[in-house]
C-alpha positions in Angstrom: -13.3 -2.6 -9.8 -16.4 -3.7 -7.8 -17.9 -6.6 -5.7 -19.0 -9.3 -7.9 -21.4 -10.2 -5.5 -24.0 -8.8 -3.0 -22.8 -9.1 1.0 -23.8 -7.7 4.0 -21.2 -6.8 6.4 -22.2 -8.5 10.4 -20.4 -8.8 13.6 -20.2 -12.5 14.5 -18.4 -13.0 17.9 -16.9 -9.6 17.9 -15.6 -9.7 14.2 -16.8 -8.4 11.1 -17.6 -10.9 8.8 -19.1 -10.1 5.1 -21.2 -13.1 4.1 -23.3 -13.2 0.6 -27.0 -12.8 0.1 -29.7 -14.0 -1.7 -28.6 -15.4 -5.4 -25.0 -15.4 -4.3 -24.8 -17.1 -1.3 -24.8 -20.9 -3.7 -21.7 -18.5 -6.0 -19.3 -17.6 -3.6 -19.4 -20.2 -0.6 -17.8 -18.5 2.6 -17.3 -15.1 4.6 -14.7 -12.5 4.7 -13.2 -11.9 8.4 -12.3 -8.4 8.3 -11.5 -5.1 11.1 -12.9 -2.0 10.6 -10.4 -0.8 7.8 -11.4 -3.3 5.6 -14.9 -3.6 6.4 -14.6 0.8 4.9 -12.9 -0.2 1.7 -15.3 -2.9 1.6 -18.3 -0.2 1.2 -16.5 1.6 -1.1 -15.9 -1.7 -3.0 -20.0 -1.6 -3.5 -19.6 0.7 -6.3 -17.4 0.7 -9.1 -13.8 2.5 -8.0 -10.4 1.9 -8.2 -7.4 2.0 -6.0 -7.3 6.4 -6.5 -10.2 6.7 -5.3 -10.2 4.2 -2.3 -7.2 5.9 -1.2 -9.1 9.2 -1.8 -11.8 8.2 0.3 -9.6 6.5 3.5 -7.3 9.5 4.0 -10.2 11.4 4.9 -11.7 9.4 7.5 -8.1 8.1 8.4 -6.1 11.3 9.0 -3.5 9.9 11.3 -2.1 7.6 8.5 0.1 8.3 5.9 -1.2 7.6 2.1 1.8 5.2 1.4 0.3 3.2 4.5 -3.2 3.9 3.5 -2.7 3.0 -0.7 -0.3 -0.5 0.3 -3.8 -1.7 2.7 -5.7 -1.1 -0.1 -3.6 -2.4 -2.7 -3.2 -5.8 -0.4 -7.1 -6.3 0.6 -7.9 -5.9 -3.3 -5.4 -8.1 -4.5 -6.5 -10.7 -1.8 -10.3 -10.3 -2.7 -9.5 -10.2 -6.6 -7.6 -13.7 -6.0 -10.7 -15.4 -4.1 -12.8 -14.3 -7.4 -14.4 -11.3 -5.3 -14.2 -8.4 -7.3 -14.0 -7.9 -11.3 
């Protein structure tokens, strides 16, 4: 799975925010509030992975969670950002 479209991640107001750029700002109309978790597996998102490998990648820089905890966050933001047409 990967981003289906290009987005920069910002803080706006103390939040992260991931908002589309150029071409794909007029395809997918909004932002994506997020924390700091999500705004890591939304890098990792930027390339083609899957869920192994996000969970992989997060119990490295997250060492004080378990990989249940870490694989169910990642499982949850990806099935939210595969429903809003995010990622293919």
């Amino acid at each position: 799975m990967k981003l289906k479209y290009t987005f920069v991640i910002n803080e706006v107001a103390d939040q992260l925010v991931a908002v589309p750029v150029g071409d794909d700002l007029g395809e997918f109309n909004g932002f994506i509030k997020m924390n700091d978790v999500s705004a890591d597996m939304f890098e990792l998102l930027k390339e083609d992975t899957d869920v192994d490998a996000m969970v992989e990648a997060l119990k490295v820089k997250y060492t004080d969670e378990t990989e249940e905890v870490i694989r169910e966050n990642v499982v949850n933001f990806t099935d939210k950002l595969i429903e809003a047409g995010v990622i293919v």
